[in-house]
Structures are given as structure tokens and as C-alpha cells.
N, C-alpha and C positions, 0 to 999 in steps of 0.2 A: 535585478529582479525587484520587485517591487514588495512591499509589504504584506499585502494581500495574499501573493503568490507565497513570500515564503515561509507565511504563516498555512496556508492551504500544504505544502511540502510536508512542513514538521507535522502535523497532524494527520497527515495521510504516512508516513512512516510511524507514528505510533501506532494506527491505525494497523499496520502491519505486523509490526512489536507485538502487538497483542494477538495475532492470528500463531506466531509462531511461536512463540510462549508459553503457547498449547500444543506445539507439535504441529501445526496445519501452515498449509499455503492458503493467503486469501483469495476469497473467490475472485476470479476472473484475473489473477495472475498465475504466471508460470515459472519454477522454478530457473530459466532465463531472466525472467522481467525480477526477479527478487538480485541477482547476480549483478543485473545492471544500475540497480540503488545500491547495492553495495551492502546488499543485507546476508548474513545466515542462510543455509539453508533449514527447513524446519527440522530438529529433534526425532527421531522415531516416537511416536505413541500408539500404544497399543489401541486408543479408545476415538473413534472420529464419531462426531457430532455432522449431523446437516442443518446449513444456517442459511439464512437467505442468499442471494447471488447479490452482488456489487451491481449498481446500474452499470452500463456498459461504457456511457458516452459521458464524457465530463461536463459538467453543469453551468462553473466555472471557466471563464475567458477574460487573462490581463488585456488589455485594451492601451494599459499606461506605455510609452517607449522604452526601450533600453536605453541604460545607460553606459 
């Protein structure tokens, strides 16, 4: 994996870290798709907040080969 990638990874799992932090699943995943990073599931909270939606389609494309 190359640099780019897994620096895009770790920030996209903090990116997550902080949805559930608060008790929430991030938009446009599912308690599966958290199961299969190998994350938490989110904490009970009593209080959910509506926050924008995740774009759906990734932005981002490694292009470099595996190694």
C-alpha cells in the first residue's frame, strides 16, 4: 500500500473514531461495514444529531502497484 493510501485509511478511521465517540454510526456505513475495519460498535446515546451524508463514491484511486 502505498503512502497516499495509507495515510487516506488512518484518517478515514479517525474519521470514524469521531462518529462513534458520540454514539453514532457514520453516514453511509453499517454496523457490518464498522465490524469489518474492525471497529466498535457505537455506545447507546440518548441524543442523535442530523449531519450531512458522506459522499457515496470515493474520490480517491491508488494508481501506484502493489508491492
Amino acid at each position: 500500500m502505498c503512502l497516499a493510501c495509507e495515510e487516506q485509511e488512518y484518517f478515514f478511521r479517525l474519521w470514524c473514531a469521531d462518529f462513534l465517540a458520540r454514539g453514532e454510526i457514520p453516514p453511509g456505513l453499517t454496523a457490518e461495514d464498522l465490524q469489518a475495519l474492525g471497529l466498535p460498535k457505537p455506545a447507546a446515546s440518548g441524543r442523535k444529531r442530523k449531519l450531512p451524508k458522506r459522499p457515496a463514491v470515493n474520490t480517491f484511486a491508488c494508481d501506484s502497484p502493489d508491492e
